[in-house]
Structures are given as C-alpha cells and as structure tokens.
C-alpha positions in Angstrom: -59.1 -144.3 64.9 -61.8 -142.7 67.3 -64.7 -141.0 66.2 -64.8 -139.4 69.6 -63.3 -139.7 73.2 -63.9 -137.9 76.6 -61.9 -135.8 78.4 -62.2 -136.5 82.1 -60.2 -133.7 83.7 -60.2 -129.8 83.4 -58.1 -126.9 82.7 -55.4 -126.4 80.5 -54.9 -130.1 80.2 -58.4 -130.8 78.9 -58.5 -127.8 76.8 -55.1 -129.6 75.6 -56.7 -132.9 74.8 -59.4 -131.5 73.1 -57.3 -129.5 70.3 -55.2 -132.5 69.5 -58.2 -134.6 68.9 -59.8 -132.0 66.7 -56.6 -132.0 64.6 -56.7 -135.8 64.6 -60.7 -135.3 63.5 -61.8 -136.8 66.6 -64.7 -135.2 68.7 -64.4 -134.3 72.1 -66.5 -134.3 75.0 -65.8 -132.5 77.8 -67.0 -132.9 81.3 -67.5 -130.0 83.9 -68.3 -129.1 87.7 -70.8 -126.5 88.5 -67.9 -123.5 88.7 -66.7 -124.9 85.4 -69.7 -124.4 83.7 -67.9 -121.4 81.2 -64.2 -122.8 81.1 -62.7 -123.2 77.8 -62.2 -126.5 77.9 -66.3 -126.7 77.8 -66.3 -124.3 74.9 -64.1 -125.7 73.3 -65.6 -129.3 72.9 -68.1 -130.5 70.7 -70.2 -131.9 73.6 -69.9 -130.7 77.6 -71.9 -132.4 80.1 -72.2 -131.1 84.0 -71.0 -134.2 86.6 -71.5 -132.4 89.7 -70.7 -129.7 92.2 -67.0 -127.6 93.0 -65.7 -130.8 95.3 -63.3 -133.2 93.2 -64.8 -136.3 95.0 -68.1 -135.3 93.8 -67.3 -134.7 90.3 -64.0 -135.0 88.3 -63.4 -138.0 90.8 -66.6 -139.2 89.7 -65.5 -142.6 87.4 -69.3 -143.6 87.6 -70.2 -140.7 86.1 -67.7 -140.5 83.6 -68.2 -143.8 82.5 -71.9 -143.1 82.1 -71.4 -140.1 80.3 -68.9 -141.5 77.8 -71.6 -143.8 76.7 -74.5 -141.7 76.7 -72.9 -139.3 74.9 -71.4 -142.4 72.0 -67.5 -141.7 73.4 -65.1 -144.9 72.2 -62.7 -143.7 74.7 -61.6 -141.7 77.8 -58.4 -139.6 78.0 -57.9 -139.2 82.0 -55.1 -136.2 81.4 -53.4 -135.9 84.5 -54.3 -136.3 87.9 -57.3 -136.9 89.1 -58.1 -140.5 87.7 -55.3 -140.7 85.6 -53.5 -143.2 87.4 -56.0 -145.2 89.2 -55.8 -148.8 87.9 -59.4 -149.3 89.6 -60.9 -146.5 87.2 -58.7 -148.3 84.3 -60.4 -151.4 85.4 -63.9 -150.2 84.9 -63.6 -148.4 81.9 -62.6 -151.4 80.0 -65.2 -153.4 81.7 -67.7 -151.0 80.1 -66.4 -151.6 76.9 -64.1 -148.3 76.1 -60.8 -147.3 75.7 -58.7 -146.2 78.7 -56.2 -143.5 76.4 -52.9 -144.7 79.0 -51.3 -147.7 80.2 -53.2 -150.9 81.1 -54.2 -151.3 84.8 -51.3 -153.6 85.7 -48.6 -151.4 84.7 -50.5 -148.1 86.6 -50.4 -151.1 89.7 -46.7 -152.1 89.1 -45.7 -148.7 89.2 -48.2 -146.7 92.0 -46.5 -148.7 94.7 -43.4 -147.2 95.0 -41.8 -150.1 97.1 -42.8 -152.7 94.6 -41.6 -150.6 91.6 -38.0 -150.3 93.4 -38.2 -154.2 93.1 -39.3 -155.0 90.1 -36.4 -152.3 88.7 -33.7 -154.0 91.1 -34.7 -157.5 89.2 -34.6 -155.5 86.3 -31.0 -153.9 86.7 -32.3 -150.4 86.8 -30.1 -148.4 89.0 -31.9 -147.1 92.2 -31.1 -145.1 95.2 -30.0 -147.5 98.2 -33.0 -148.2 100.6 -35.9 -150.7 101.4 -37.8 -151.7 98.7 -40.6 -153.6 101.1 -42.9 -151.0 103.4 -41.0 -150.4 106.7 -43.3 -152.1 109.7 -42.6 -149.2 112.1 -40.5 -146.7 113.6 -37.4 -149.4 114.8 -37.3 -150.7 111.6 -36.5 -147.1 110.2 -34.1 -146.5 112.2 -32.3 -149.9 111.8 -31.9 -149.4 107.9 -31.3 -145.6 108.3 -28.1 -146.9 110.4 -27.1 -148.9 107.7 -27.7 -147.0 104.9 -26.3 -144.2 106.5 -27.9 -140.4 107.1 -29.7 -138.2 105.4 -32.4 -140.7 104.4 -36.2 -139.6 103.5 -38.8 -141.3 104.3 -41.4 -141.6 101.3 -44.9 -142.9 100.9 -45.0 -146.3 99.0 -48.7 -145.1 97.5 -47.5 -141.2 96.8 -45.9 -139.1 95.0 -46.1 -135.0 94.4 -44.1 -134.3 97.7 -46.9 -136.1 100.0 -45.4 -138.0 102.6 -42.2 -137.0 102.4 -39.8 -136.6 105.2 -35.7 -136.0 105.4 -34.2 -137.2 108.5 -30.5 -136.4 109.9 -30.0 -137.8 112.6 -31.5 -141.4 114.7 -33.6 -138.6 117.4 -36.0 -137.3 114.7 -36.5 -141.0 112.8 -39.8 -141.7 115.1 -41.4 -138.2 114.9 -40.6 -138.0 110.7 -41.8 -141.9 110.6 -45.5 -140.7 112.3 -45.9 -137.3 110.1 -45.2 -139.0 106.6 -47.5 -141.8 107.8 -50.3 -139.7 108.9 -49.9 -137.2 105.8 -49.6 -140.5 103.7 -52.7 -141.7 104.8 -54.6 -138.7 104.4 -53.3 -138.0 100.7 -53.1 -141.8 98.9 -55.6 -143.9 101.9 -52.2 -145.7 102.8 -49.6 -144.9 105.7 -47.0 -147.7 104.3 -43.6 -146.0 104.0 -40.3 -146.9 103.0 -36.6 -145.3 103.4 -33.9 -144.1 100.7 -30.7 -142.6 100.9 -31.2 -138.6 101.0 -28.6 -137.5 98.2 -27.7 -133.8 99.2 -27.8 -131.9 96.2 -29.1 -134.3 92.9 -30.6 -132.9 89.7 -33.8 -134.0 89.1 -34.0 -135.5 85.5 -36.7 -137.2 84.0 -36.8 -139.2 80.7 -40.1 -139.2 78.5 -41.5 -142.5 76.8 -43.8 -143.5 74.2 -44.7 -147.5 73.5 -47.2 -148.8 71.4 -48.6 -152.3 71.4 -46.4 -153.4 68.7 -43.4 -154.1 70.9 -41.6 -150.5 70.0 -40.3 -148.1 73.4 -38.2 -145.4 72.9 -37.2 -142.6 74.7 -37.6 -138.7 73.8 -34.8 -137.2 75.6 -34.9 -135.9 78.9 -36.5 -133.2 80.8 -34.6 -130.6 83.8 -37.2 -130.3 86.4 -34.7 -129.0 89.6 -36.2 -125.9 90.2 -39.2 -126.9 92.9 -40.4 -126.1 96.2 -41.8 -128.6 98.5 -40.9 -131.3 96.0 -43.1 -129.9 93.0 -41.5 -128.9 90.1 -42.4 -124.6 89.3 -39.8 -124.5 86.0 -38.8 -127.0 83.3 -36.6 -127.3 80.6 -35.6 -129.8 77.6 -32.8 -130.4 77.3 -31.0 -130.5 80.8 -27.9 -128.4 80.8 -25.7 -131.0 81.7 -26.2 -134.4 80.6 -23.5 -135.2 78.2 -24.8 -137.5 74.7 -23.6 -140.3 76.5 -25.7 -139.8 79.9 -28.3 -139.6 77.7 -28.6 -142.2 75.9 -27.3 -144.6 79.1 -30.3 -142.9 80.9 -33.0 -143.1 78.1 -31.7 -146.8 77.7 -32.7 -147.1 81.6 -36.0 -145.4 80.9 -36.8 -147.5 78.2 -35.8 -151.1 80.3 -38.0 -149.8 83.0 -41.0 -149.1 80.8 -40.5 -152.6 79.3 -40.5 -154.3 82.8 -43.8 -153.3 83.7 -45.1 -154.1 79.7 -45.5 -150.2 79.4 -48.0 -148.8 76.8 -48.4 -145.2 75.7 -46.7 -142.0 77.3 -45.0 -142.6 80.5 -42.4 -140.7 82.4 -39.8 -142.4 84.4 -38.0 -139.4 86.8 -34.5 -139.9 88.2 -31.9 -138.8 90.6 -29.2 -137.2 88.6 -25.4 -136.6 90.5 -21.7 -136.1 89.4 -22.4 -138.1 86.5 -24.4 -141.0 88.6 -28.6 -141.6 88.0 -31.0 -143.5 89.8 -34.6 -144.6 89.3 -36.6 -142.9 91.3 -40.2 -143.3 90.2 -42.5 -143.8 86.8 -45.5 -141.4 86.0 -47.6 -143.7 83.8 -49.5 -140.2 82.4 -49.1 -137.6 80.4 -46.6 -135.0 82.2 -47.3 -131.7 83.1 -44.4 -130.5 81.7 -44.7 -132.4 77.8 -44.8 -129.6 76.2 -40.9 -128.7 76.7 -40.3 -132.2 75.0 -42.5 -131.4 72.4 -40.9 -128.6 71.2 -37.5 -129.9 71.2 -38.6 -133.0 69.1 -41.3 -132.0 67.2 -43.1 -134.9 68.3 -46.8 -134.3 69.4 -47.4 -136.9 72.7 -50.8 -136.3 73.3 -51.9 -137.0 69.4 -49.6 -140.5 70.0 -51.5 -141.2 73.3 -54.5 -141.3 71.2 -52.8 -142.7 68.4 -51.4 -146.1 70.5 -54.6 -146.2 72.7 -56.1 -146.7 68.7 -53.8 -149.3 67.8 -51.5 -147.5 65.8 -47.5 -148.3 65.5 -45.0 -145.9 65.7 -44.2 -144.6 62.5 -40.2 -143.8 64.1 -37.6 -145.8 65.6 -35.1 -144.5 68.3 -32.2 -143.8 65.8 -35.1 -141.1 64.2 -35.2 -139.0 67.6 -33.2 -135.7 67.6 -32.9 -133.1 70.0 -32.8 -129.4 68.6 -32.8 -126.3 70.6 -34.0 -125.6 73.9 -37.2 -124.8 75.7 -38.2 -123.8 79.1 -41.9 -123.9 80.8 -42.8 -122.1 83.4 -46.1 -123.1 85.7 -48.5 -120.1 86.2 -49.8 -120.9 89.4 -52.5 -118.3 91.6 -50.2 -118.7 94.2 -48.1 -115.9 96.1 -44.3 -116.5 95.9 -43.4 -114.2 99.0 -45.7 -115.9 101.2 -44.6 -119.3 101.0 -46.4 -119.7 97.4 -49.9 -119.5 99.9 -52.7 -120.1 97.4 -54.4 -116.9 95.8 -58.1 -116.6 94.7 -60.4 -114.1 93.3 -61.5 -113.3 89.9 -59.5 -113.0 86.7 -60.1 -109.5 85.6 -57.9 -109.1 83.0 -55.8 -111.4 80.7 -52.8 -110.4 77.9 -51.4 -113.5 77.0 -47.7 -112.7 75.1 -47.5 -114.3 71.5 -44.5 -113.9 69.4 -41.8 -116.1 67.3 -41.2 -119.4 69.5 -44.1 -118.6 72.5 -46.4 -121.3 73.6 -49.7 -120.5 76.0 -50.9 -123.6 77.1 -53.7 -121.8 79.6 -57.1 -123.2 81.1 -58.3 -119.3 82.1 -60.2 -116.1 80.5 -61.0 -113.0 81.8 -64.2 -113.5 84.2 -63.1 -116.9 85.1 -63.3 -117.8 89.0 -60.4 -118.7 91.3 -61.0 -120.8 94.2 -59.8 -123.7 96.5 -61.0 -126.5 94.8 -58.3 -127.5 92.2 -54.8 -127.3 91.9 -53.5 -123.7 91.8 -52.0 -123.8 88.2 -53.9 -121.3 85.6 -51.5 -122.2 82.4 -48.1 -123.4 81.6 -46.1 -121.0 79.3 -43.6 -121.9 77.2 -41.0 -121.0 75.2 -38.4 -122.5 72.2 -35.5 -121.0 70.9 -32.2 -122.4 69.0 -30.0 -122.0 72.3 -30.5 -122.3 76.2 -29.7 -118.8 76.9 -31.9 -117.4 73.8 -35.1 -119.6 75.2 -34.1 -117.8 78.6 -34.2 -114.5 77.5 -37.6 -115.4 74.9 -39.1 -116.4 78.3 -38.3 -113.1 80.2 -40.1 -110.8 77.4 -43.2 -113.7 77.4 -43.2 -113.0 81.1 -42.9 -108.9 80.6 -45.9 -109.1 78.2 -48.5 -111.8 80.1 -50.8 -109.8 82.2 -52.7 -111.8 84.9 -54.7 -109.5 87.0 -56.7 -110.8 89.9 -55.4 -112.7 91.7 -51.2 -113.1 92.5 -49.1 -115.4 90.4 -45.8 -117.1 90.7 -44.7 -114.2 87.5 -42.2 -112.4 89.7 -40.5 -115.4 90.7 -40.1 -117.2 87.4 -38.7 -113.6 86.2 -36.2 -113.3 88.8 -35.0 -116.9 88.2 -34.7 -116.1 83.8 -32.3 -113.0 85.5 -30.7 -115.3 88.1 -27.0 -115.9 87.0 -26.3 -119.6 88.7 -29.8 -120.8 86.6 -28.5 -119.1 83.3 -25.3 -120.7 84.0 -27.1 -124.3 84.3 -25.6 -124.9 87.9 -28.8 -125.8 89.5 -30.4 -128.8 92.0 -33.2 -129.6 93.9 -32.3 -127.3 96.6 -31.8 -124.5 94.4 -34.5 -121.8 96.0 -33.0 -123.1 99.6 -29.7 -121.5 98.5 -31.7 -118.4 96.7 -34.4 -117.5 98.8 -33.7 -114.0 98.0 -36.0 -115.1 94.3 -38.9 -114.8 97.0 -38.5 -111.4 97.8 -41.2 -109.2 98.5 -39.5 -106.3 96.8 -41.5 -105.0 93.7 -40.3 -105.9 90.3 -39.4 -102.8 88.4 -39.6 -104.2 85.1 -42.9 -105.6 86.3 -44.1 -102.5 87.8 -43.0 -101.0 83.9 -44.5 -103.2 81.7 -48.1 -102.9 84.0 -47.9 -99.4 84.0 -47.5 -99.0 80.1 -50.4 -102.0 80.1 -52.9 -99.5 82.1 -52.3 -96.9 80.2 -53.0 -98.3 77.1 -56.0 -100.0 78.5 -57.2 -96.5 79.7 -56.4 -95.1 76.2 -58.7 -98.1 74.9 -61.4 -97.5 77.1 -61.6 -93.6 76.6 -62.0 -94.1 73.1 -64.3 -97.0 73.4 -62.6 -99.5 71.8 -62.8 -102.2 73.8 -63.5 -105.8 72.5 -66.9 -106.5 72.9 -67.5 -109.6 75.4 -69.1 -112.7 73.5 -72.0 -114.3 74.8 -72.0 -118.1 75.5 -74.5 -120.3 77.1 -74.6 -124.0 78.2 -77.7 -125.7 78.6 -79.2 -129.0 79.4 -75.4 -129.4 80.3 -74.6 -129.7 76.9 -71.9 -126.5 75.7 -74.0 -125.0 72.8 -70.4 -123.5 71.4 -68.6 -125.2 68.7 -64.7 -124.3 68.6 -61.5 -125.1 67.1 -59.5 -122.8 68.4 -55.6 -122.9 68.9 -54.4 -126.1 68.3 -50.8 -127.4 69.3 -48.5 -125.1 68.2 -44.6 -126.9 66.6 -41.3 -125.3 66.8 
C-alpha cells in the first residue's frame, strides 16, 4: 500500500480522496490555486502545496507541476479525481515515466475509450450493442447527410474527442445537417482541440443508465449495479439515483454483463463507468468514463462498497476480495448536484461569497461538499459547490429523506439549483419513476421563478434563529488557519465516508 499519494484536483472530489486515504492510513497531499488557498480540501491534507494562479491551464492543468510536486513532496502516487487530468492518457503517460502511480486506468485504455468513434468500434468487434451510426469521423457536411439518410432522422451529431454535452447537435431534417455539422465542429474544437464528428441515431425519449465497474490487475471485472441519471439539462446530469426505477433483475444483469465485456475489451483497470441508452426494454453503449463518477456516491450507498478506497486499493496491487455473485443491491439513494447556478435563468452561473452554510445531517444524509462559509465563488471552475445525498430502504422514502435534507441545507450567497431539485422530489411523474432525458423539456414549469414557500419557511425560521444566536452572542467563534510557504499548516481528519 501507499504511504502517500496526491490529489491533483479540487473541491468536493479532492476533499473526497483525501478522507478515504486517511481511513486507508495513507497521507494526502493536496494541491491548490491562488483562490484555493483556504479550501477544505487544503485543510484537510497532511501537505498542500500552491501550483499557480485562478486559470485551470495555469494550475490544476498543470501535469508538470504536479508531477514535480508529487516528488518533492515523497508522493508514490497521484489520484487525478475527475476532470481536469483525469482522463488524459498524455498526463498518464508522464506520470509513469516519472516513476509513480497513475490511481486510474492505464493510458491505452483512457486512448481506446476518449475517441468516441474508435470506442463504437472496438465495442461493435466486441458485440456490445450500440446505437446505429458511423463509427469512423465523418469527412464533412455531405457525408453527414448521406448516413443521416440512411440511418434515418433524428440523428445527433457528436464530438469523437468529447463528452459532457460539448459538441453535440440533434438534427431533423437534411436543411439543418450543414449548419449543425459546422456548430458541433467549431464547439468541438474549442472544448477537446478536435472538430472530428460522427452521427448516431437520435432515440426520442431513452433513459440514460449507466453501469459502474471496478477491475483489478488480477483478471476480476464486475459490475456494481447501475445508476439513473435522466434528469439533465444540456446533456449534464443535475439528479441521480441507484437503483433505476425500471430495470427489471434481468436488464440488469444482461446490461452489467455488457458493461463488464466492454471494460474487458479495452483491458480495463480500476473504476470505470460505461453509460448507456436505455428504451422499451432495449440498451446501447453509448460511451465509457474511465474515472471516478460524479455521481459514485449513489452506488456506494446501495452496495456498501467504498470505490474510491478500491481505486487506491487496485492502483496498489490489491485483488478484489468479492466476486460478482457477492454484489447486492439494497435500498435506494438519490444525489442531487449543488451547483451556484440559477435554475430560472437558464441555470446562468451564480458567484459571490458564501455567507452562510447549514448543512442538514440526520439518519441516512450524506454531504459530500467542497465549500465553508467565507469561501469565494467565481468563474473559474465548474459551478458545483457539493453533491448531497441521501439512502433510505425504499425509492419513495429516499425521495422524501431528500426533500427534508433540502428544507434544512442553507446556502446563502450566491443562488443554487435547491429550488429545482425540491420541486422535482414533489414532482408526481419523477416519484412515479416515469422519467427520460427530456424530462425538464416536458416540465419546464420545475424552472419557475415563483418563490418556494416551503423554502421561503424554512429560511425564515433559519434567520430567526440566527438572530436569536446573535443577540445572545452565541455565535461559533471562527477558527483561524494559515498556509504558508504553500504548505497547509492544519492537520485534519475530519468526516470520512460515511456507509448506509
């Protein structure tokens, strides 16, 4: 085992990484941009070292300077969390040529599976089902409309290097091929450094349903059950749930067994992801995250299985200790992605200050958050603040656990994505399970600009306590932390990953 690894990413993830290496006895360093400098994921380590300014290209997408960090500061190993550098087989590459540990999948399978046309391929020659289209880079606008033709419309038009929604076009008719071809090009380009795109047959209203892996080195893959993740907007994924409401034992097992054959084509090590295309009892492939998920921790509550301590386990050497016939599903959970974003304006990013946090606790509630009170909220990263979770013995229980979580979290500041997720958990066609991908195009009235009145409750009761606290000056006394020499001079264990 590691005596200590690096944590090249930020927020909640990092802060996530770090507590299960302190339960595995493992230090952990942690690495931080200038606004970062008082994040928890730098308090929390045993080591923090500053890499650069606010910009992600001149700091968290630093590999150099990771690299050199790791080894000045005696790291064995570098868990890339997600995003970021997490999937850049280049980065892989040069991490092993400096003698450590990439905590992921070798840079050949990352390769095999980034290009989205070559992956289609290799699981065709594999006999993983995928949705009809090209699996070679389409040359130009002609030759997208020639396949759309035969495959017939709706088709999208994808980037072969994306993924997250980038490059993504639907087109329904022959006049809007050329116009969709140039837009997911250019976008393409500007997200991945590659305008290659290939078509696929648009399917209407699919569930999106994605399967979670673990493999060692030892020759065992099996899958952890599956993952609802239909609820998104722009093709990113706001609310997640394990397991999905509709798969029967059957489905899942024939998907997991189609998870599992892709992971093996590609010689698949560690935790990996493979997402699908769910409809009337029919799945495709549709692409493999070879990273941690954002949304593991809805898997982890179901199984009892903790996939960030086996990243670091595998990327050790260890076997798995549990075969495929050991995997059970019990209960349900549900995450919900608190992002500073503002629902009723087309989820438009929101920044300021956090000026006061409650995070809700109680039986079966998971915080899995990267902010405090104080911390800063810009444009630089990715809009999410913390994932919250919730497990309970039924779907409709972990629904109505995750309504009073969202009564009792207090995020003041900056706007949130809380009055959505708590109008979906009161929605009746998501507590009935009847959901797709184009669920908030058929419920748009979730976005409303209308104020919550159980919101508008539970903050009033909220300031007046906090008054109450404040007039009888008993207010918790901020603690004092400082970081020098870019090295966080606070030592904490705090909070580690929390089981069903």
């Amino acid at each position: 085992m590691f005596d200590k690894i690096l944590v090249a990413n930020r927020g909640e993830i990092a802060l996530r990484v770090i507590r299960a290496a302190h339960e595995l006895g493992i230090k952990a360093v942690a690495v931080y941009s200038e606004p970062d400098r008082l994040a928890p994921h730098v308090l929390a380590a045993d080591e923090a070292y500053l890499i650069g300014p606010a910009p992600s290209a001149q700091s968290y997408l630093r590999g150099d300077v990771l690299i050199e960090v790791a080894k000045k500061s005696g790291a064995q190993a570098i868990h890339p969390g997600y995003g970021f550098l997490s999937e850049r087989a280049p980065f892989i590459h040069a991490v092993r040529d400096a003698g450590l540990v990439f905590i992921g999948p070798s840079p050949d399978a990352v390769t095999a599976m980034g290009d989205k046309t070559a992956a289609r391929q290799r699981m065709i020659d594999a006999g993983v089902p995928v949705v009809p289209g090209t699996a070679q880079a389409l040359v130009d606008a002609a030759e997208a409309r020639r396949v759309a033709g035969e495959i017939g419309y709706p088709v999208l038009l994808k980037a072969a290097a994306g993924g997250g929604g980038k490059g993504m076009r639907v087109v329904r008719g022959e006049d809007e091929i050329e116009k969709a071809f140039d837009a997911a090009g250019n976008e393409a380009q500007a997200a991945f450094g590659d305008r290659s795109v290939y078509v696929e047959k648009y399917l209407e209203g699919p569930r999106h349903i994605e399967i979670q892996l673990l493999a060692d080195r030892h020759g065992t893959t099996l899958h952890l059950g599956e993952r609802e993740c239909s609820i998104q907007r722009r093709h990113q994924k706001l609310i997640e749930e394990a397991p999905s409401a509709v798969l029967t034992p059957e489905e899942r097992a024939a998907m997991g067994e189609m998870a599992v054959a892709a992971a093996k084509a590609v010689s698949y090590e560690g935790a990996g992801t493979v997402e699908c295309l769910y409809q009337d009892g029919a799945f495709y492939f549709l692409e493999m995250n070879t990273r941690i998920q954002v949304e593991h921790p809805v898997t982890e509550l179901v199984t009892g299985v903790d996939l960030v301590q086996w990243q670091i386990r595998i990327a050790a050497g260890e076997a798995l200790p549990f075969t495929q016939d050991d995997m059970r599903i019990e209960g349900h959970a549900i995450e919900c992605r608190i992002t500073s974003e503002d629902p009723a304006n087309s989820f438009l990013p929101s920044t300021g200050r956090i000026q006061n946090l409650v995070v809700p606790s109680g039986p079966g509630v998971r915080w899995d958050g990267g902010i405090v009170p104080g911390f800063e909220v810009g444009l630089s990263y990715d809009p999410m603040l913390a994932k919250l979770i919730v497990y309970a013995p039924t779907r409709i229980a972990a629904i109505d656990r995750m309504k009073r979580a969202l009564l009792e979290l207090r995020v003041e500041g900056v706007d949130t994505a809380v009055p959505f997720h708590l109008r979906v958990m009161d929605e009746p066609d998501f507590r009935a399970g009847t959901i797709d991908i184009k669920y908030l195009d058929t419920h748009a009235d979730l976005l409303s600009t209308e104020p919550d009145e159980e919101l508008l409750r539970a903050a009033a009761v909220a300031a007046a306590l906090l008054e109450e606290e404040r007039r009888n000056q008993r207010a918790v006394p901020r603690v004092a932390a400082s970081v020098g020499a870019g090295v966080s001079a606070w030592r904490g264990r705090a909070g580690g990953w929390r089981g069903r």
